[in-house]
Structure formats: structure tokens, C-alpha cells
C-alpha positions in Angstrom: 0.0 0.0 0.0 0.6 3.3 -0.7 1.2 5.2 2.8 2.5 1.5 4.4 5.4 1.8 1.7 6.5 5.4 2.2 6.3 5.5 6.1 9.7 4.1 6.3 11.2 5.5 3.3 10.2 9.0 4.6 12.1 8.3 7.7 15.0 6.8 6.6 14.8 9.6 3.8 15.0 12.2 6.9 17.5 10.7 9.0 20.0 10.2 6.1 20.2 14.1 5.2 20.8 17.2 6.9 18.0 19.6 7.3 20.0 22.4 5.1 20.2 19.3 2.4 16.4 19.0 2.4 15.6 22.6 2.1 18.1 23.2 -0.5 16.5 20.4 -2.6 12.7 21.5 -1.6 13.4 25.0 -2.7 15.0 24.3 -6.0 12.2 21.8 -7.1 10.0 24.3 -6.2 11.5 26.8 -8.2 12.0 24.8 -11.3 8.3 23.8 -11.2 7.6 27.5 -11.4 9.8 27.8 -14.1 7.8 25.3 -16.1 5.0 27.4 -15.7 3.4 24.8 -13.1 2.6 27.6 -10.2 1.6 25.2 -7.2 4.4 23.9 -4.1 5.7 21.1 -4.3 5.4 19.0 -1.3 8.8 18.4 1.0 9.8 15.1 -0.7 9.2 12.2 -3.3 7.8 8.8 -3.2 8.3 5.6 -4.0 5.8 3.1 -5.3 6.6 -0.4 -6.3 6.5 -2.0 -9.7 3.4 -4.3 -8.6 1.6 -1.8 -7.7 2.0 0.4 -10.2 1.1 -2.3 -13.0 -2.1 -3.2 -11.1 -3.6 0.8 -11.2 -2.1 0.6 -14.5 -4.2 -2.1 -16.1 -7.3 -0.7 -13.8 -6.8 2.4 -15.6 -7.3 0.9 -18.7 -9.6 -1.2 -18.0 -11.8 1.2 -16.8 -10.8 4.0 -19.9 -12.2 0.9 -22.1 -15.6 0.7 -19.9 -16.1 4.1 -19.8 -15.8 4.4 -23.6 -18.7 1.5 -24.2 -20.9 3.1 -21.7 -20.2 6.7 -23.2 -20.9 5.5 -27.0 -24.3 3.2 -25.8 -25.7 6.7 -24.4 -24.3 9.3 -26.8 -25.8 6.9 -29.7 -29.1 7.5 -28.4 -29.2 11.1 -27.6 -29.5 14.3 -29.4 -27.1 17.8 -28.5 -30.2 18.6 -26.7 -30.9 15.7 -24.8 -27.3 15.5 -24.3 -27.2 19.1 -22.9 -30.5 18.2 -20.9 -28.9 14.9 -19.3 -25.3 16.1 -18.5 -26.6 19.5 -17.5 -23.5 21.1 -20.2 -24.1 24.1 -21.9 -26.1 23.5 -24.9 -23.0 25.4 -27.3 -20.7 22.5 -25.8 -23.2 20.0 -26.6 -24.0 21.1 -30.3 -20.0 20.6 -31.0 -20.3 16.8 -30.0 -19.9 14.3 -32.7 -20.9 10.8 -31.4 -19.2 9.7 -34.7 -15.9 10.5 -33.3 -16.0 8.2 -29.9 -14.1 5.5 -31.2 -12.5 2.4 -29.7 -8.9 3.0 -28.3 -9.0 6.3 -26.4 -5.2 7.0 -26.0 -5.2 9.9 -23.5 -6.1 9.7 -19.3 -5.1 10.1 -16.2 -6.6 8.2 -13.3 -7.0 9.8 -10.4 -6.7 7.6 -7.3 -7.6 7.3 -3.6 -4.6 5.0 -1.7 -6.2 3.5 1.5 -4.5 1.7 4.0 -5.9 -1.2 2.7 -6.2 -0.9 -1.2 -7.4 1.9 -4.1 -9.9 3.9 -5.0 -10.8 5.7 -8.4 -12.4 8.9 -7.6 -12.4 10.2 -11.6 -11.0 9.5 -14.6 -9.6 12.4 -16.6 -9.9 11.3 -20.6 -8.6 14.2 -21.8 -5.0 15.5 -23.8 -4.8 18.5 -21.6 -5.2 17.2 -18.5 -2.2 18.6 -16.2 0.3 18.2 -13.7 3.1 16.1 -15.7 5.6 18.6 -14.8 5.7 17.7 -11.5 7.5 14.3 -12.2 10.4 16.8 -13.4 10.7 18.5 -9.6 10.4 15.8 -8.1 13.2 14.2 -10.4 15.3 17.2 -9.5 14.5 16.9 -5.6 15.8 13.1 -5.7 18.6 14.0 -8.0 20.0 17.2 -5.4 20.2 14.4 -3.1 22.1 11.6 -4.5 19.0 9.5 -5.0 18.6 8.7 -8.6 15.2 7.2 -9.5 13.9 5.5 -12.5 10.7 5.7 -14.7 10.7 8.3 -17.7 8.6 11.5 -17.6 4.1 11.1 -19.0 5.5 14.1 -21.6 8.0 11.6 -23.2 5.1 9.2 -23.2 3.3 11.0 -24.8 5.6 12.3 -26.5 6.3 9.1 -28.4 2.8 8.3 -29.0 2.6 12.2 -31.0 5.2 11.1 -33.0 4.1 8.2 -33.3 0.5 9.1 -34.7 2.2 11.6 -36.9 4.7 9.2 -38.3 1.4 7.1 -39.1 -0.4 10.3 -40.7 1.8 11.9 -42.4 2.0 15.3 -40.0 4.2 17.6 -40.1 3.5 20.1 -37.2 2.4 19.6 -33.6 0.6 22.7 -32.0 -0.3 23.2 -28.3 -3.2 25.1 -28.0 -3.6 27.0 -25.0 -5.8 30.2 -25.0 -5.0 33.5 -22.7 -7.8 33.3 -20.0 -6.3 29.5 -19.3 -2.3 30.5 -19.6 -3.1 32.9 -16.6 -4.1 30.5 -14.6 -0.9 28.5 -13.7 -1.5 25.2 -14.6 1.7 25.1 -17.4 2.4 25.3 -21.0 3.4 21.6 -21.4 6.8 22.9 -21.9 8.6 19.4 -21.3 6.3 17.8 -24.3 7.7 20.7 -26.7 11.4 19.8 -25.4 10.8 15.5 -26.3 9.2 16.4 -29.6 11.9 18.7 -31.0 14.5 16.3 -29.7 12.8 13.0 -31.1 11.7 14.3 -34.0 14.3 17.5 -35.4 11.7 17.5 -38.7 8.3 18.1 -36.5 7.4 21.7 -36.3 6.2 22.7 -32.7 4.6 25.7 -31.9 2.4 26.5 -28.5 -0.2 28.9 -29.7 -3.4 30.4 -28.7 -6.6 32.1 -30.2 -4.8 35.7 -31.0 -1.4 34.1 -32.7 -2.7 30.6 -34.1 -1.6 31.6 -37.8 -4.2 31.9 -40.1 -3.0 30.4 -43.3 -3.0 26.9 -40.5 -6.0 26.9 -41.0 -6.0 26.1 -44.7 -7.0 22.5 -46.2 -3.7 22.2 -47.3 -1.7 23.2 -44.2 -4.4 22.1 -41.7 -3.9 18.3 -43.1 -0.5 18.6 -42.1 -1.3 19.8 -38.2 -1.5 17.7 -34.7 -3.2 19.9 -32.4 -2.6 19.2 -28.3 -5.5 20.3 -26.7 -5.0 22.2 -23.4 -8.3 23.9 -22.8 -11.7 22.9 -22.0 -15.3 24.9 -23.0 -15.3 26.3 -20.0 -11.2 27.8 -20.5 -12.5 29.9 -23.5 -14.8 33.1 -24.2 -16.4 31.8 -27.7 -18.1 29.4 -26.2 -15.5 26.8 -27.9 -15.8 28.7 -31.7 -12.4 28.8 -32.6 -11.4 25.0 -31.8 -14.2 24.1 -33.5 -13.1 26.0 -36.7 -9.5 24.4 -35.9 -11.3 20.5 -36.3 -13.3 21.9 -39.2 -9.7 23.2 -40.9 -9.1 19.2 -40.9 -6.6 19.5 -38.3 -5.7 16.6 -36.2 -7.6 17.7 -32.6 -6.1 14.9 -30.2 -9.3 15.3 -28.2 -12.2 17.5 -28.8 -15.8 18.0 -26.3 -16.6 14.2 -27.1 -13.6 14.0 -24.5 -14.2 16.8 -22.5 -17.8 15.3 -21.7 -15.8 12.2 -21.1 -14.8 13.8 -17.9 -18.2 14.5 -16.4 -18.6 13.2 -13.3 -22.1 11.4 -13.9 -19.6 8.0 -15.9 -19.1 7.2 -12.7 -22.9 6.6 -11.7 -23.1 5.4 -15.3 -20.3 2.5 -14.6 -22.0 1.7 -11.7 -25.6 1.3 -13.0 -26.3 -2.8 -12.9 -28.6 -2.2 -16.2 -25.4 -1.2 -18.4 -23.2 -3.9 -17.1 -24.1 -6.0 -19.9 -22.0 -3.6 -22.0 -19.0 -4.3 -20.1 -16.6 -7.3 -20.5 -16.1 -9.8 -17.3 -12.8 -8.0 -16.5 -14.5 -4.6 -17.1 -16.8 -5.6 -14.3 -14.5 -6.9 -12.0 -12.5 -3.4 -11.8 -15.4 -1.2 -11.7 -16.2 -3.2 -8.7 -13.7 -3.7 -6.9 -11.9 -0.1 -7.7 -15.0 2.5 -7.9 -16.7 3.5 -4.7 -20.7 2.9 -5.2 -21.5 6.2 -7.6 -25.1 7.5 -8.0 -27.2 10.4 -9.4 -29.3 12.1 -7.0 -32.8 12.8 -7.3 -35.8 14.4 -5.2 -36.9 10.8 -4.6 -34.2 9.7 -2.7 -32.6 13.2 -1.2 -33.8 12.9 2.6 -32.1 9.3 2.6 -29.2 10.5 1.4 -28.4 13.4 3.8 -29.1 11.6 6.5 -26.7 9.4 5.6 -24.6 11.8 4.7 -21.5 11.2 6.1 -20.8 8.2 4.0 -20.5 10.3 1.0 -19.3 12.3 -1.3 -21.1 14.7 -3.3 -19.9 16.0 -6.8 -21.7 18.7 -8.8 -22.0 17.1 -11.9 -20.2 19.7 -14.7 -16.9 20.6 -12.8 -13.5 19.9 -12.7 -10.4 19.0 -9.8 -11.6 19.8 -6.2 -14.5 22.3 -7.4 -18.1 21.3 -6.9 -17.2 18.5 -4.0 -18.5 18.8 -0.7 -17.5 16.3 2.4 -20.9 14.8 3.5 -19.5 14.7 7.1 -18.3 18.3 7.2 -21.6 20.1 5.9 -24.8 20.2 8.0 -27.8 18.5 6.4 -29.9 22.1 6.0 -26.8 23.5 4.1 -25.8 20.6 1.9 -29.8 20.3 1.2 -29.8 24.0 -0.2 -26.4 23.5 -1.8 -27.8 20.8 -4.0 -31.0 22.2 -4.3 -30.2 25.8 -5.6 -28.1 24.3 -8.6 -30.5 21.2 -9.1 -30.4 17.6 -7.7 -30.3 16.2 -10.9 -26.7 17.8 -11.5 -24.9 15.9 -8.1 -23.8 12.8 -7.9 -23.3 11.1 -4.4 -19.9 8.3 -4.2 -19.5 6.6 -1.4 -17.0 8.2 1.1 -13.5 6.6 0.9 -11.0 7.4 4.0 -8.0 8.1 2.4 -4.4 6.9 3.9 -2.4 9.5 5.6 1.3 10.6 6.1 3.1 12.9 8.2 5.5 15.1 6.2 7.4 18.0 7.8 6.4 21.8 7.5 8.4 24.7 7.5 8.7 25.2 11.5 10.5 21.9 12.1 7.3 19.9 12.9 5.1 17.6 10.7 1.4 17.6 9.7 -0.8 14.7 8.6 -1.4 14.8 4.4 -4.4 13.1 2.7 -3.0 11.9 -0.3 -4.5 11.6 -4.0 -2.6 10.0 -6.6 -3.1 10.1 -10.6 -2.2 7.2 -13.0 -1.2 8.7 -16.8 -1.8 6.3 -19.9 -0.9 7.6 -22.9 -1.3 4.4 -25.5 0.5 1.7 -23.3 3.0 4.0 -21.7 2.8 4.8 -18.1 5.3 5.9 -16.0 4.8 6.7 -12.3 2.4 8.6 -10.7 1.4 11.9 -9.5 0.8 12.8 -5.9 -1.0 15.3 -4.4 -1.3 16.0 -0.9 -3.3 18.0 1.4 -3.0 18.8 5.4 -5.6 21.5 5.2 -8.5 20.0 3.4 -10.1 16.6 3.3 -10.7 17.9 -0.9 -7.3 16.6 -2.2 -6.2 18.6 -5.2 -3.2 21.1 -7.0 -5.2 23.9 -5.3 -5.9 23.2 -2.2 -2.6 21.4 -1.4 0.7 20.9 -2.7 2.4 17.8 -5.4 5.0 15.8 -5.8 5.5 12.4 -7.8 5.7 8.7 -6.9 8.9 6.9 -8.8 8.8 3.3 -9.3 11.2 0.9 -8.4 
């Protein structure tokens, strides 16, 4: 486990180095993260996480990509942008861009994110999306092993993916990879994606790379005859942008390779997880398929009027997630809200757009603060697959709040062994 693993490596991490040793480290790993345009601290050490381990979320990942995408094309397939809009509570803009026609076998692009327990793991969501961040912080926490003479193994989810760009545009044809960004999301600190620039100009000297947003995405790209040539990494979702998602949508329509587009953004909503658990589409799912959701995803569930009194009185046993959000937003803690405020919570933005997952208690660590003591961390991890590379996983940590995310806590990365 997760916590049972890193308890002695954290002490035996601490008594082999001087305090001065560990700052020194700390500090510059926090700095470089900055530099890459990642603007969130970096918790006081790395992790480790055995090989095993590491495989089994792996494969779980996966798995559960593979169930998610059955489930996803069974309901889109049967639903129009309105009755998409209607069920998934999305704006209707987002839900006129989505073209069931695209949801394909074989998504390539997720990151699980993960609950450890003291006793096993927990998938809280499942991010299917190209943009989805946080990659840099395997290169601080690379740095922060390397200031102190720790090396540690497993290649960075950038290379990974990486490879699988060059890959695909090997395959295609391509001749230019863009990062798309847009300028309300680049002030927000969540990166550039810097370090997947860096691998594609070094693995491929022929690719052309540019990061560019709405205001300097040339417009001759956008021609038939260069658009054919373009892979476009996608780091902004509907909600990032002001046109209510125009210009990427006139980017796809150019013919432009769009690594993901809304079919994966609404991939992301947090209702596939009620979805995966719903007994009546668990015919869509292979027997492995069932056996993951089952024993890895906490009992998921809309709300509704019907059922609402039950619920908060039973509150402390869950979760509840407002249905179109992202990260920590839109999560409350049953146990920490009173039933008369959760209640008007939920009803002011509608019960139809929460979902309630059964509470998971997440393992803890003590890691040392600034002031010479140490403070208990709930952890969350997240499990990248990009094709069939994985490498490693992020960890985020949190002393302040039982909502475990970049924001509201600080990251790191667990290397494997």
C-alpha cells in the first residue's frame, strides 16, 4: 500500500540528510516547477511506489478508460445535442460541438486519479482528456531526488506522450504539432506543457512545434492544405475559453488533427461514474471490465428528489460532486456540511446535476512543515496512460483539506522501483 510503503522510506529519507540538504532540494524543485510554468508547491519530498503496484492501477486504468468508452458511446448513440445538454446539465454550445461519430475504440489519452487506503485503491475520476495537467511535477520531483544523490527511474508522462505524437504523426503523415492554449487559461498557472515541446523537437528534429493560442494561431493553419499537415494538443476545455469553444471548433473543421475535442471533454463528467456503476449497463462491459469497476470504484449514484432525505441523513458516508466541474471544485465532504446547508447546496443548482460516491478514507502521512514539525497529508494519486506507456504517478497531498487537489494542497511524484 501506498502510505504502508512510504512510512519508512520518509524516515530513513530524513535521517540520512541534513536539514540544510532537504531545504536546499525542496526549494530548487519548487523553483523549477515555477519555471515550467506549473505555479503550485511542491510537497517536502518524493515517493516511492513499487513496480506491482504500479502495473495493477495501470491495467485498472485501462480497464476502466475501455468501460467508460462503451458506456459513453451506448448513451451518446441514443441522444441528441439537446438531450445531451439536458442529461449532463453542459451548456447547450458544448453540446452542439459533440460528434458521437468520433468516440471510437482506443482512447489513447487519461489520467486516473486515485484514492490510496490503507488497505487498497480507489478511483475517484477518470480524466480522458489530452490537456489534462500536472506532468511537470515528475520533473521536480526528479530534480529533488537528484539534489540528493538518490537517482530514481521511470521516464517523464510528456516523453510518453511524447512518443505516442510522434508516433501518430509518423502514421499520418504530420508535419507540425501545436499546443493550443488560450489566454484566460495561460493565466491560470497550470503550465504550458513545456517538457512535451522539449521530447518532440529532440525526437523528432523534422516536426514543427509551436504553442499557440486564439490571438497568434496563424491563419494560413487553418487552410485545407496546411491544416492536413497539423496535430493539435489540446489544453483547454469549453469552460477555459470566451467563444463558447468557436475557434477550436473551426481548428477541427480546418481538418486538423484535434487529439481530443468535447466528445472528450464530456468524457470527464462526473455522472460515468454513476453510469459505470448502474447494474442495467453492465451488460456492456466485459467480465474484466466488471470486476474493476467493482472492486476499484466506490458505489457512484445520481441524486434525485426521490431519494434526497435518505441520502443526507446518511450523509457522512458520502461524497457529493456537482456534476459539470472539474479538480476539487463542486465537491463537498458529507460529514463536514450540515444537512440544511448541503440540502440547499444541492437544491439551488438542481439535484439532478450531483452525484453522491461513497465516502473513501484516504491513507495519511506525516510530512514536515516549514517550523521543524510535521502535519498529517491526505494523499491523491493520478495514474497517466498515454497508449501503453505509463510511468509513475502523481501525488497530491493535502493537510488543510479533506478535498485533495493542486489547489488546495501541494504535489510531488511517486517513482517506481
Amino acid at each position: 500500500m501506498f502510505a504502508a510503503e512510504n512510512r519508512p522510506f520518509l524516515t530513513e529519507l530524513s535521517a540520512a540528510h541534513k536539514p540544510d540538504e532537504l531545504a536546499l532540494a525542496r526549494a530548487a524543485s519548487d523553483r523549477h516547477l515555477r519555471d515550467l510554468g506549473f505555479l503550485f508547491p511542491t510537497l517536502p519530498t518524493h515517493f516511492r511506489m513499487d513496480r506491482g503496484t504500479h502495473d495493477e492501477l495501470h491495467t485498472a486504468t485501462v480497464r476502466l478508460v475501455s468501460a467508460h468508452e462503451k458506456v459513453m458511446r451506448h448513451v451518446c448513440a441514443t441522444l441528441s445535442p439537446t438531450e445531451l445538454a439536458e442529461t449532463f446539465h453542459i451548456p447547450a454550445a458544448m453540446a452542439g460541438h459533440i460528434d458521437c461519430a468520433r468516440l471510437g475504440p482506443g482512447l489513447a489519452l487519461a489520467r486516473a486519479d486515485i484514492i490510496p487506503t490503507e488497505t487498497g485503491y480507489a478511483f475517484c475520476e477518470l480524466n480522458t482528456f489530452s490537456g489534462v495537467g500536472a506532468g511537470e511535477c515528475h520533473h521536480s520531483a526528479k530534480l529533488y531526488a537528484d539534489l540528493l544523490g538518490r537517482p530514481v527511474a521511470g521516464g517523464s508522462p510528456f516523453l510518453d506522450l511524447a512518443l505516442h505524437y510522434v508516433d501518430r504523426c509518423n502514421r499520418l503523415g504530420l508535419e507540425r504539432v501545436v499546443v493550443l492554449d488560450c489566454v484566460r487559461h495561460a493565466r491560470r498557472g497550470y503550465g504550458r506543457d513545456q517538457p512535451l515541446m522539449d521530447y518532440l523537437r529532440l525526437l523528432a528534429p523534422d516536426l514543427e512545434v509551436a504553442y499557440r493560442d486564439e490571438t497568434t494561431y496563424p491563419a494560413q493553419w487553418l487552410r485545407p492544405e496546411q491544416a492536413r499537415k497539423t496535430l493539435v494538443h489540446r489544453l483547454i476545455t469549453f469552460g477555459d475559453t470566451d467563444d463558447e469553444g468557436a475557434f477550436l471548433r473551426s481548428v477541427a473543421d480546418s481538418g486538423a488533427t484535434v487529439t481530443s475535442l468535447f466528445e472528450a471533454e464530456l468524457g470527464m463528467h462526473r455522472r460515468w461514474f454513476s453510469l459505470l456503476c448502474d447494474p442495467d449497463l453492465a451488460h456492456l462491459l466485459d467480465a474484466d471490465e466488471r470486476e474493476t469497476v467493482r472492486r476499484y470504484v466506490p458505489t457512484t449514484f445520481d441524486l434525485d428528489p426521490d431519494t434526497l432525505d435518505d441520502v443526507l441523513a446518511a450523509r457522512a458516508d458520502y461524497v457529493f460532486k456537482h456534476s459539470y466541474s472539474y479538480g476539487g471544485d463542486g465537491v463537498l465532504i458529507g460529514a463536514e456540511h450540515s444537512e440544511p446547508a448541503l440540502r440547499a447546496r444541492i437544491v439551488a443548482d438542481g439535484v439532478g446535476t450531483w452525484t453522491a460516491q461513497r465516502m473513501v478514507r484516504a491513507a495519511t502521512l506525516d510530512l514536515p512543515t516549514a517550523d521543524g514539525g510535521t502535519a498529517t497529508h491526505r494523499f491523491v494519486l493520478g495514474v497517466y496512460a498515454y497508449g501503453d506507456r505509463t510511468n509513475g504517478a502523481l501525488v497530491r497531498a493535502s493537510a488543510a483539506s479533506t478535498v485533495v487537489n493542486a489547489s488546495r494542497g501541494a504535489v510531488s511524484w511517486a517513482f517506481t522501483d
